[in-house]
N, CA, C and O atoms as a GROMACS GRO file, in nm:
protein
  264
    1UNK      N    1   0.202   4.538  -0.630
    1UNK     CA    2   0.201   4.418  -0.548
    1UNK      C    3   0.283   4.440  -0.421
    1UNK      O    4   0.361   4.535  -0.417
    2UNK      N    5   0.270   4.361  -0.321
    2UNK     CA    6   0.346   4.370  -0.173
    2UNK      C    7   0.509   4.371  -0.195
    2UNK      O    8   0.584   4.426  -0.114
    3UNK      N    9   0.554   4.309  -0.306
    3UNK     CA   10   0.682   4.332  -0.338
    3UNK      C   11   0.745   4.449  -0.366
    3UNK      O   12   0.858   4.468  -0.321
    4UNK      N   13   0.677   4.548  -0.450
    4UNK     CA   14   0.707   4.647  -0.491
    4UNK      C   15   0.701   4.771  -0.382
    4UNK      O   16   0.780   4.866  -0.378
    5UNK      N   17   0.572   4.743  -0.282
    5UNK     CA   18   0.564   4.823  -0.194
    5UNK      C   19   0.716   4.794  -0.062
    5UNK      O   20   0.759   4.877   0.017
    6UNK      N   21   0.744   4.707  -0.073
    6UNK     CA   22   0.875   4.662   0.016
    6UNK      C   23   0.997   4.711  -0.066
    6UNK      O   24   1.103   4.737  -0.009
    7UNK      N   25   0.988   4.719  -0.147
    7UNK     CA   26   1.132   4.764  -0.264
    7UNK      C   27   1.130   4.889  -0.223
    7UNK      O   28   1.224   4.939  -0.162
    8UNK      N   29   0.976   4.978  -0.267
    8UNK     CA   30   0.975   5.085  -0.266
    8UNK      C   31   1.058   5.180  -0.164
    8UNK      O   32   1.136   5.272  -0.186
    9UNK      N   33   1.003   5.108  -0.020
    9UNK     CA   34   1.013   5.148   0.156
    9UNK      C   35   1.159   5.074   0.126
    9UNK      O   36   1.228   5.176   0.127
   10UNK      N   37   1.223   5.001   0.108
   10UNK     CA   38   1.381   5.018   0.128
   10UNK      C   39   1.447   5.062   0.076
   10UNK      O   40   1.547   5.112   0.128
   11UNK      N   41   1.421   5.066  -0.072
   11UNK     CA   42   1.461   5.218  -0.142
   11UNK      C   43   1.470   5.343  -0.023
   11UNK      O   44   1.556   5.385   0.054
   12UNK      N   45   1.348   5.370  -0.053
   12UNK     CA   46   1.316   5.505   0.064
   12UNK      C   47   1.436   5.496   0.151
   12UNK      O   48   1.530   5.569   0.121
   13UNK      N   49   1.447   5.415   0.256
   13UNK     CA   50   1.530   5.376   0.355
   13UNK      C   51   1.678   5.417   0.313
   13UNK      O   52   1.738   5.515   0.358
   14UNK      N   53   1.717   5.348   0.240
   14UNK     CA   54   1.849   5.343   0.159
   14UNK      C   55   1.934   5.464   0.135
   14UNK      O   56   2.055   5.482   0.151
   15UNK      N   57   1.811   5.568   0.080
   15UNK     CA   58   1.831   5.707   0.009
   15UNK      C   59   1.831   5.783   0.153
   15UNK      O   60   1.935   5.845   0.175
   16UNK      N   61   1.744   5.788   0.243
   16UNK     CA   62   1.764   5.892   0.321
   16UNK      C   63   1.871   5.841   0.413
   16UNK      O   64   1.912   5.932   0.486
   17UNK      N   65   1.928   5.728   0.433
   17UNK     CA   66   2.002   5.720   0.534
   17UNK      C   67   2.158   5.725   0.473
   17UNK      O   68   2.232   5.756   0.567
   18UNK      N   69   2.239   5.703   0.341
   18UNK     CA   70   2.339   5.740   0.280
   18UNK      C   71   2.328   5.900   0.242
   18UNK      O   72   2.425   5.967   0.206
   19UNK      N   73   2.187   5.955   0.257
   19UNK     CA   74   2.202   6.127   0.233
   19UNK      C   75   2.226   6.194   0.376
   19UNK      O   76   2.251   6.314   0.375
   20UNK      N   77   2.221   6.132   0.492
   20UNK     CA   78   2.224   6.163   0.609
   20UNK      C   79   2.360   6.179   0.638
   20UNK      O   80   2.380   6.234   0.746
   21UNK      N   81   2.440   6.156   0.588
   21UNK     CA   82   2.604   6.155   0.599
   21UNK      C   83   2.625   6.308   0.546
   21UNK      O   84   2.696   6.376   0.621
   22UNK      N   85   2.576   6.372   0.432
   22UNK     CA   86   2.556   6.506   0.367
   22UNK      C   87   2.484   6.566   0.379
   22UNK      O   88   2.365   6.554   0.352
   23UNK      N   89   2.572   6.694   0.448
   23UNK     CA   90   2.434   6.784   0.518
   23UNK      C   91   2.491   6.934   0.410
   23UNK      O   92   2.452   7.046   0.443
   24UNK      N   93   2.556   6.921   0.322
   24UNK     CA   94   2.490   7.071   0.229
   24UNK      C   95   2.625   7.016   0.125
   24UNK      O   96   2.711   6.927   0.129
   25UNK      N   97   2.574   7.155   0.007
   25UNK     CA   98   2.604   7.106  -0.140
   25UNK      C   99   2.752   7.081  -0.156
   25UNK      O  100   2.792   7.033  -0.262
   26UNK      N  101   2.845   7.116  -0.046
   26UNK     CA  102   3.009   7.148  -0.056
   26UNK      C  103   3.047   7.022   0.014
   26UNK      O  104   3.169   7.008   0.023
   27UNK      N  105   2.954   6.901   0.082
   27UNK     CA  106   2.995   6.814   0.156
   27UNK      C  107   2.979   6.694   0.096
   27UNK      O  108   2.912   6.685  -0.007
   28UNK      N  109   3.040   6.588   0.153
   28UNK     CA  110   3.027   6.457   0.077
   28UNK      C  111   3.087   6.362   0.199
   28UNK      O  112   3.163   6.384   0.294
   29UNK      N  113   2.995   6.218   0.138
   29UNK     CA  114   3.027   6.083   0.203
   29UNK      C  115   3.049   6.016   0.127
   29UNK      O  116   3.057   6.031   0.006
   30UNK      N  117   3.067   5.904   0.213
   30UNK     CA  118   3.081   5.749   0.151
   30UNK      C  119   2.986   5.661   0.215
   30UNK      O  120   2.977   5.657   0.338
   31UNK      N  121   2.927   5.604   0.152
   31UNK     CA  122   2.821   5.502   0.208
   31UNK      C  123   2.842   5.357   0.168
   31UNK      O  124   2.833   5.346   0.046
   32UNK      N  125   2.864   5.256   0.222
   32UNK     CA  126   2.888   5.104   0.192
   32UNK      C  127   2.768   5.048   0.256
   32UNK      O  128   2.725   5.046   0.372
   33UNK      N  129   2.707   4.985   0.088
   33UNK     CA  130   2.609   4.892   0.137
   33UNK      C  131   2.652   4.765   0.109
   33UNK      O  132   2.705   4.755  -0.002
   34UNK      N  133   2.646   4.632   0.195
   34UNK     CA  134   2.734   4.539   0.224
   34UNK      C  135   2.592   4.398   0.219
   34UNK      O  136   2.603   4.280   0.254
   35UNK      N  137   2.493   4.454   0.174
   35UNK     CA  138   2.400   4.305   0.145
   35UNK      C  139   2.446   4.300   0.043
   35UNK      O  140   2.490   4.394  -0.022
   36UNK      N  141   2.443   4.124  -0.002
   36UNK     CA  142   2.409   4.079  -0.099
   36UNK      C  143   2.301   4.058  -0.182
   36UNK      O  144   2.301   3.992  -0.286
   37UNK      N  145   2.175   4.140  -0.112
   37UNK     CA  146   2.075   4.132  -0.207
   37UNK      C  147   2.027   4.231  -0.279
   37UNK      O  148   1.942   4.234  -0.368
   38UNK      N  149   2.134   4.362  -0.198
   38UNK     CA  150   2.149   4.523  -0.315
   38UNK      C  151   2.164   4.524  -0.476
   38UNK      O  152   2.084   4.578  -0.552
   39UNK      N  153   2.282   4.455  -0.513
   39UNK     CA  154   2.242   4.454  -0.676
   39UNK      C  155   2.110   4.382  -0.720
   39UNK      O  156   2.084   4.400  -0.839
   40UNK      N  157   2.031   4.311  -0.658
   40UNK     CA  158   1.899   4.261  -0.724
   40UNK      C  159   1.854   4.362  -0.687
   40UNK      O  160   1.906   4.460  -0.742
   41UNK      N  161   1.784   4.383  -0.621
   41UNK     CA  162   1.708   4.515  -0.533
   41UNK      C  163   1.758   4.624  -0.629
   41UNK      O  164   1.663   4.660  -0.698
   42UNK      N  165   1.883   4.698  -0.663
   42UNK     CA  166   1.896   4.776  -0.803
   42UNK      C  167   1.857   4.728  -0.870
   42UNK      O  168   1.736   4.748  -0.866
   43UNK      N  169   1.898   4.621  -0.994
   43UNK     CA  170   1.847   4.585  -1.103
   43UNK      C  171   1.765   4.620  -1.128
   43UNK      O  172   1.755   4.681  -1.235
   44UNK      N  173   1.637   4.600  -1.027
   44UNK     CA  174   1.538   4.534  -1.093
   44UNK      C  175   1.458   4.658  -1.056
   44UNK      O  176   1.349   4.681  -1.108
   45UNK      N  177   1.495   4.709  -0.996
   45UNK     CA  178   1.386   4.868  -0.954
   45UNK      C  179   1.484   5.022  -0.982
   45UNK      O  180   1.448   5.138  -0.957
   46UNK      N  181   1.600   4.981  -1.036
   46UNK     CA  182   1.697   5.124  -1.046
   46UNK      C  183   1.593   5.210  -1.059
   46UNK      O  184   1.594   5.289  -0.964
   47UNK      N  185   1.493   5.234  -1.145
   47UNK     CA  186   1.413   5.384  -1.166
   47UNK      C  187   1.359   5.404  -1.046
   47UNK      O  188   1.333   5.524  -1.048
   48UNK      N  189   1.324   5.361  -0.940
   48UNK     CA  190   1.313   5.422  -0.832
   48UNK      C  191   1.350   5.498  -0.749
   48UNK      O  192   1.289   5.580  -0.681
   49UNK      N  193   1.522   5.450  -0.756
   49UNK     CA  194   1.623   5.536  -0.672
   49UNK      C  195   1.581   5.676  -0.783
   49UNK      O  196   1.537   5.678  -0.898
   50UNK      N  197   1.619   5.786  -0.685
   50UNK     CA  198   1.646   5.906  -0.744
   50UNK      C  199   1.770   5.919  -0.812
   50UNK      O  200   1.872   5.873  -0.760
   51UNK      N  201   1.776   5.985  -0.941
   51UNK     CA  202   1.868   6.020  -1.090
   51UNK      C  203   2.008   6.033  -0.958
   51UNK      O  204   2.092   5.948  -0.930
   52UNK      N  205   1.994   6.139  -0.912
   52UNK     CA  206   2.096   6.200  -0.829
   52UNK      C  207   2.155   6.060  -0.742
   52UNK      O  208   2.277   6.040  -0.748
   53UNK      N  209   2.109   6.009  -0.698
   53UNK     CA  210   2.163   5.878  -0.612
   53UNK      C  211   2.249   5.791  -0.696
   53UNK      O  212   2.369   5.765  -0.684
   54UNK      N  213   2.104   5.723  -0.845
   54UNK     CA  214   2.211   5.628  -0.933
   54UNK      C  215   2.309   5.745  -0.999
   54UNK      O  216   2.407   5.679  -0.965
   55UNK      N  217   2.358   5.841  -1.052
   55UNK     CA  218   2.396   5.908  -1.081
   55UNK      C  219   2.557   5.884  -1.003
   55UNK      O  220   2.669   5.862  -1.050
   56UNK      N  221   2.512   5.899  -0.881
   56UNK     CA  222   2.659   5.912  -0.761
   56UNK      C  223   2.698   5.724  -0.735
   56UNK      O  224   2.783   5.681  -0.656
   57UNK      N  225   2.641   5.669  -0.793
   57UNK     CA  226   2.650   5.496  -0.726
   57UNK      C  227   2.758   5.468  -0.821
   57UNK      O  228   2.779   5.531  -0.925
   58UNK      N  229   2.846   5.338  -0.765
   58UNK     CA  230   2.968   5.329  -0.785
   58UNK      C  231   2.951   5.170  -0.731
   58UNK      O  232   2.986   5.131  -0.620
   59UNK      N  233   2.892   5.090  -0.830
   59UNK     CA  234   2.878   4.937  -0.788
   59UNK      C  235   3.007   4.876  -0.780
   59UNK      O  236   3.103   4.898  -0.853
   60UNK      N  237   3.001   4.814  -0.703
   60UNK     CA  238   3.133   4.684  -0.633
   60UNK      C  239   3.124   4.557  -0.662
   60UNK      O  240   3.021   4.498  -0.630
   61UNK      N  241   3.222   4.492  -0.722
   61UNK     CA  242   3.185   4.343  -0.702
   61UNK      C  243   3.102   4.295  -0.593
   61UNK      O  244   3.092   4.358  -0.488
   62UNK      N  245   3.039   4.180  -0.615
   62UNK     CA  246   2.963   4.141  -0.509
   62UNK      C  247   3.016   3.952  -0.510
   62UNK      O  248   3.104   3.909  -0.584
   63UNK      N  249   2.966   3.900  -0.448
   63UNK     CA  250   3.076   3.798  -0.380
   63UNK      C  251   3.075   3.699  -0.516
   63UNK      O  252   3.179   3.642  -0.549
   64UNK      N  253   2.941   3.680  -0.600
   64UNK     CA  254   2.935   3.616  -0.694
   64UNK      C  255   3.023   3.614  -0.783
   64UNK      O  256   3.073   3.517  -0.839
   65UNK      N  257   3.049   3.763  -0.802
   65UNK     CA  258   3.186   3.801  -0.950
   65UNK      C  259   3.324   3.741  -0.937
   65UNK      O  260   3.405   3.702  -1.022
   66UNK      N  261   3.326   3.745  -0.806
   66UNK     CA  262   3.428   3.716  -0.791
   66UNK      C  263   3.535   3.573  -0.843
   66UNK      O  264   3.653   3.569  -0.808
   0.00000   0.00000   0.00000
C-alpha cells in the first residue's frame, strides 16, 4: 500500500544519510534523529531497517516517556 511505499523511501533516506557520517570500517558517528514520529516509523517497520543499523540503534526517550 502507499504507506508502506513511504516507510519504505524514508527508511531508505534515514539509512543512507546516518551512514554518510562513516566513510570506512575503523570510523564512526553519531546520528540524532529528533522526530517524534521515528519510534512509530521503527515499531512498526523495524525489519526494514538493515540488521546492521537496528543492531547499532540506541533508542532515546521520546517526549511521551517522559
Amino acid at each position: 500500500d502507499g504507506n508502506e511505499w513511504y516507510a519504505t523511501n524514508t527508511i531508505r533516506t534515514i539509512v543512507q544519510a546516518s551512514g554518510r557520517a562513516t566513510r570506512s570500517a575503523d570510523d564512526w558517528s553519531v546520528t540524532y534523529i529528533l522526530d517524534g514520529q521515528f519510534a512509530k516509523l521503527y515499531w512498526e517497520y523495524a525489519k526494514v531497517f538493515p540488521k546492521w543499523w537496528r543492531d547499532a540503534l540506541i533508542m532515546g526517550e521520546t517526549k511521551e516517556e517522559e
